[in-house]
Structure formats: C-alpha cells, structure tokens
C-alpha positions in Angstrom: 4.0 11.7 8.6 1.8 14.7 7.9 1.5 13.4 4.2 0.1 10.0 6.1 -2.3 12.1 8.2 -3.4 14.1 5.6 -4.7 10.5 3.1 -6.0 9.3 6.6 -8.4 12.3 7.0 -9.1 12.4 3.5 -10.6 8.7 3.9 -12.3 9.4 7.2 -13.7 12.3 5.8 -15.3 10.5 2.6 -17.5 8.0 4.7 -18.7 11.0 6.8 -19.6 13.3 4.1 -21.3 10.0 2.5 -23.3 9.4 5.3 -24.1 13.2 6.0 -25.3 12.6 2.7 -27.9 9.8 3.2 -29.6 11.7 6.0 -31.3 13.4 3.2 -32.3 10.4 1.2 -36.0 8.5 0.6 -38.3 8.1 3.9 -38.3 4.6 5.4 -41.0 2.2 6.3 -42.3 0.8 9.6 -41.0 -3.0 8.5 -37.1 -1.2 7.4 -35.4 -2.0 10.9 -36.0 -5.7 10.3 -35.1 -5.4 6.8 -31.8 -3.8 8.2 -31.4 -6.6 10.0 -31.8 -8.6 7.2 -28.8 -6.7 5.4 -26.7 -7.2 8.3 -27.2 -10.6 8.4 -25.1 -12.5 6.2 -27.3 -16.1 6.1 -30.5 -14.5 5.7 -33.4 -15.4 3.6 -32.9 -12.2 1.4 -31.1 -11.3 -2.2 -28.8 -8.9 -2.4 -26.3 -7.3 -4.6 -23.6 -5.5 -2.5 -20.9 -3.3 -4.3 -18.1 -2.7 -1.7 -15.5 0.4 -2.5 -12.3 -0.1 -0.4 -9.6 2.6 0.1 -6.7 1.5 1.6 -3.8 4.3 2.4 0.0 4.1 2.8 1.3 0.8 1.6 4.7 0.2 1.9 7.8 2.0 1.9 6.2 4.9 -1.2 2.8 5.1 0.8 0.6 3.7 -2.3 -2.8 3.8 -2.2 -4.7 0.7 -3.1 -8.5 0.6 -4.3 -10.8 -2.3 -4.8 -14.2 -2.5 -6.4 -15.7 -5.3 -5.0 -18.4 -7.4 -5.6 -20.6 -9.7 -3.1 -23.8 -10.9 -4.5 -26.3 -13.1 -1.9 -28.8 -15.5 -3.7 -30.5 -17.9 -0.9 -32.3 -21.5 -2.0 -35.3 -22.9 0.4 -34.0 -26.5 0.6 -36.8 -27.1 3.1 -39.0 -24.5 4.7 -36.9 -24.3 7.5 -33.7 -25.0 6.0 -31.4 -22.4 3.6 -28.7 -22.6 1.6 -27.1 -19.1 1.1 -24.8 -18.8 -1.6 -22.3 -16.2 -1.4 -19.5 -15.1 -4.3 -17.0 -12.4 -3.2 -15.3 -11.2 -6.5 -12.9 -7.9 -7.2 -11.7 -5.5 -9.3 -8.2 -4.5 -7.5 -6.1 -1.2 -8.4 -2.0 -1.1 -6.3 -0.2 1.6 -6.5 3.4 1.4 -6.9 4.0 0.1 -3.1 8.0 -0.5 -3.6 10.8 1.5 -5.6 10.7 -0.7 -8.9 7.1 -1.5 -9.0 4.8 -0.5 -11.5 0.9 0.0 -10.3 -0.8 -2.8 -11.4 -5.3 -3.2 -12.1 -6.9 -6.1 -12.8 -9.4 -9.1 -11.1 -8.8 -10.6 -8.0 -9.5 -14.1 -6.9 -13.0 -15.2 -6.4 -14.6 -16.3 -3.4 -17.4 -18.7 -2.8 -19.1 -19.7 0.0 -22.5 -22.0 1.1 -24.0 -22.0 4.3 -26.7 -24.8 5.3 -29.1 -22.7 8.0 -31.4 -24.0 9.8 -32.8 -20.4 10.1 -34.6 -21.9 13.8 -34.3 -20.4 17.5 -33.3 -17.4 19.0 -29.2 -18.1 17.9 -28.6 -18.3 13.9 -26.2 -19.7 12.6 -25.1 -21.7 9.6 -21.9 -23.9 8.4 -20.4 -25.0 4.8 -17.7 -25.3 2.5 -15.4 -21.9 1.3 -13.4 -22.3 -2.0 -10.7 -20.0 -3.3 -10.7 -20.0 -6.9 -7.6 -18.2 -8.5 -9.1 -16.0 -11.3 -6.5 -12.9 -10.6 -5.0 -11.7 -14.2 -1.5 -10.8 -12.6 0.7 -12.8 -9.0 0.2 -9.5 -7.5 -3.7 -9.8 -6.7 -3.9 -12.7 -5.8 -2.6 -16.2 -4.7 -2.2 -18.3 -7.9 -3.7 -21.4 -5.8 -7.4 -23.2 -5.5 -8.0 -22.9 -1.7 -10.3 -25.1 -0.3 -11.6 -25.1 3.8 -14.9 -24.6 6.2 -16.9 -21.8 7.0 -19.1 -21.2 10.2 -21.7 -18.1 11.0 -23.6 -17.5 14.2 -25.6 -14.2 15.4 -28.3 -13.4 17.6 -30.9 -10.2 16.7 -31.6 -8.8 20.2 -33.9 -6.0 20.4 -32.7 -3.6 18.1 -29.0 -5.3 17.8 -27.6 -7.7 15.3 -23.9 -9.6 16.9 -22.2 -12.5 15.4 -19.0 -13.9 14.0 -17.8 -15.0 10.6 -15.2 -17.6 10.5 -13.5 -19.6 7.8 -10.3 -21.4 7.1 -8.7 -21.9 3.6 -5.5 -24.3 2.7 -4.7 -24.8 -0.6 -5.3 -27.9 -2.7 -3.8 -26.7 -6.1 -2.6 -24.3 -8.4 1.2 -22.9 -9.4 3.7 -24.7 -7.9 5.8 -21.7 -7.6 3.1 -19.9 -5.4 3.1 -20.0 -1.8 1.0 -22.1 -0.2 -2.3 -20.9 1.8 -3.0 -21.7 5.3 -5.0 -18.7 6.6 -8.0 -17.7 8.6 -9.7 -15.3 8.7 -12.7 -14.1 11.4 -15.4 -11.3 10.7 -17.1 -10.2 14.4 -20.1 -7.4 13.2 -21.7 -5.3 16.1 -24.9 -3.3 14.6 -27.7 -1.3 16.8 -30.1 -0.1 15.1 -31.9 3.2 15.5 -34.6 5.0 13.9 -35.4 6.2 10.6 -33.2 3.3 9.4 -30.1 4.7 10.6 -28.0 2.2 12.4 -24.2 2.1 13.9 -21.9 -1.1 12.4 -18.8 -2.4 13.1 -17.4 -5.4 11.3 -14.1 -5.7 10.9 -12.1 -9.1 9.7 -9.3 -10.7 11.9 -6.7 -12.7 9.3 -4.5 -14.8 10.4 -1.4 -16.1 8.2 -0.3 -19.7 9.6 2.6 -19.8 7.4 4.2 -16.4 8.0 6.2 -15.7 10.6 5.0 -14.5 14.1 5.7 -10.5 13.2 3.8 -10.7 9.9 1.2 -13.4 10.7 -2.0 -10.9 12.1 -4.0 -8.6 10.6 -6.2 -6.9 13.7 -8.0 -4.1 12.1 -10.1 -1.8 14.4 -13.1 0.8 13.9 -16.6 1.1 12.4 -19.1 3.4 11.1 -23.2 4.6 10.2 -25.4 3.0 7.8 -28.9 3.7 6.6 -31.4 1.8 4.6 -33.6 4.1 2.3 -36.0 3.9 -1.3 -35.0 4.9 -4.6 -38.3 4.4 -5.4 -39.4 1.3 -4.6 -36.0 -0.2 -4.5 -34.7 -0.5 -1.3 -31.4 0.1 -0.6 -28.8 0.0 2.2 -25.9 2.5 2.5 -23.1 2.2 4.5 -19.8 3.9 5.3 -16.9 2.6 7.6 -13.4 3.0 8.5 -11.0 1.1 10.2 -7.5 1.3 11.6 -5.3 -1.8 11.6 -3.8 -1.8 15.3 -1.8 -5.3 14.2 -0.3 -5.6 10.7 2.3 -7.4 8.7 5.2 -4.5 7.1 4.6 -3.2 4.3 0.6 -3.6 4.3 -1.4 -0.5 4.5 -2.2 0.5 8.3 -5.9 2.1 7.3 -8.8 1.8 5.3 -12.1 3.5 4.5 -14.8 1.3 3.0 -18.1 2.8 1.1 -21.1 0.3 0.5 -24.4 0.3 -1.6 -26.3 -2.8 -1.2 -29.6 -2.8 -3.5 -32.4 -5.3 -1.6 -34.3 -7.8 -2.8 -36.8 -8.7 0.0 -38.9 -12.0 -1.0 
C-alpha cells in the first residue's frame, strides 16, 4: 500500500510541478481565452497537433506502470461556410510493464483511431455527428484488439461566458479482423468541464466513461474521476496550449490500473 501511495504522489506531483512551471512561460494576448476555447473544443475550426503523455500506476497483481505516447492530430475541411468536417486520428506509442507473474513488458503501436464530425458550427449549442473506425495497427495482442471496429460518434458543447461543457460519445462494434480476438462492443463517453480564467490559465476536467458490453457486470465500467490546470502561451509566435491532469478511477475492471496522470502539449494552428 505505501509503495501504491508513493507512484500515486509521484504522478500527482508531476502535473503540478508542470503547471507550476507554465506560470512562468510567454505573455498571452487579449484574443487567447477564445483561442482556449478553441483548444478545448474538439469540433472546432482550428488545426492542432496534440501530443498526450499518459502515466498509468499499479496494474495488476505486480503494480506495473504503463506509459503511452499518444498522438491526436485535428485538421478541419470548410465543406460549406457554415458547415465543417473535423477529422480527427488518435494513434499511440504504448509501453506495459510486466502486469502478471510470467509476463514480459511489452512497447510497441497501438491501434489507430479515426473519427469525422459533420458540424454545422451554428447557434448557441455545437455540436457535430459522424462515423468512428477502429483500425488494428497494434504490432503485438497485448495493445490492442486485433479487430476493425466500426460505429457512430456524437459531440455537443456550449461556450458560456468563460466556460466550455460538453460530451463526447461514441460506440464501436467490430466488423473484422482475427477470428481468435474477442469481439468489441464498447462505448465510451468523454464529459469536459473547462472555466477559463485570466492570463490563459484555465481549470479542465475531462475524463472518459468506457463501457464494455461484452464483459461481465464486475468488469464492464471504467468511471475515472478528477481534473486539472491548463494554460495557453507563445513560443514565439507559436501558440501553444499546456495542460496537466490526473484522474482516479472510482469504477474499474481487476487488474486495470486504478490512476493516471496525463501531461499535454498542444501546438495551435489558428486560421
């Protein structure tokens, strides 16, 4: 238990030293709290290349820690002037521990993600629907599912004042692939809180809900719980946005790992 303590401070501890650290970065401008709502919004008109670092602490019965490099570039297309398509490709670099006596640690890619949202980018209420497919690039069964994965995806969000809410939802079932794989009937559902503050600094918390339709009821949910800071800032001209989180899973299938401290750098591409 204290050695489980210990990796959780040690995660916790990154993202705050992180963001201590961005309190001395570049000066922001008067137009940076809508570009940080920009950033925070995942269907708007902006490129962006996110680079996502994921610690995750204590996995299974040898407390493993598991690391993934991940990768989420945003490229939007003007259909018309009042309609978007936002292309979206979630794609990672995964490093497990040895989780289970037996078990080697194991690096390598992950599957890759890729999603379209049609957005009508019109009234107060956001929002924007299209197609999610799984496509199973991982170089080893452990990370990933060894099947093509195919379902909808939905996002809506209002911008309030200085807040940014919404919700993230897709489905995935499988449509191909090994044979000897499980099949994949999951969903999974991202809420995101953000208030903005001044000098670019802003409070976020997004974490993503999975659900497992296939599993049984005491391993089918994945509630993880928690948040953290963000700022956006110039190197330079470049603007970027810099983020640090942690979250706690309160729900979660035995042996996955019950925390996980995330570290972000987004570079911006306003148009």
């Amino acid at each position: 238990m204290a050695a489980v303590a210990r990796s959780r401070r040690r995660g916790a501890g990154g993202v705050v030293a992180l963001l201590l650290l961005v309190g001395f970065a570049g000066p922001v401008g008067a137009d940076d709290l809508e570009l940080a709502k920009k950033s925070q919004n995942p269907i708007a008109n902006l490129i962006a290349l996110p680079l996502e670092n994921n610690l995750r602490g204590n996995s299974g019965s040898r407390n493993a820690l598991e690391y993934d490099l991940t990768l989420k570039p945003v490229y939007p297309v003007e259909l018309t002037p009042k309609l978007l398509m936002i292309n979206r490709v979630i794609a990672s670099l995964i490093h497990q521990g040895r989780r289970r006596p037996g078990e080697d640690t194991e690096t390598g890619f992950g599957d890759i993600n890729y999603q379209a949202f049609f957005s009508p980018q019109t009234g107060k209420v956001i929002w924007g629907v299209g197609p999610s497919l799984f496509i199973p690039t991982a170089s080893d069964d452990r990370l990933g599912t060894g099947k093509w994965s195919l379902g909808p995806a939905a996002v809506v969000l209002a911008k309030p004042g200085p807040w940014l809410v919404g919700t993230l939802v897709q489905h995935a079932w499988s449509v191909g692939g090994k044979s000897n794989r499980n099949s994949v009937n999951a969903t999974s559902l991202q809420y995101f809180v953000n208030y903005n503050f001044e000098a670019g600094f802003y409070f976020t918390s997004n974490p993503t809900i999975v659900a497992d339709w296939d599993a049984n009821s005491r391993s089918r949910w994945t509630v993880p719980f928690g948040g953290g800071l963000g700022k956006i800032f110039r190197l330079g001209k470049q603007p970027v946005d810099l983020r640090g989180r942690f979250f706690y899973n309160v729900v979660k299938p035995d042996p996955a790992p019950p925390w996980q401290a995330q570290i972000e750098v987004k570079l911006l591409f306003p148009k």
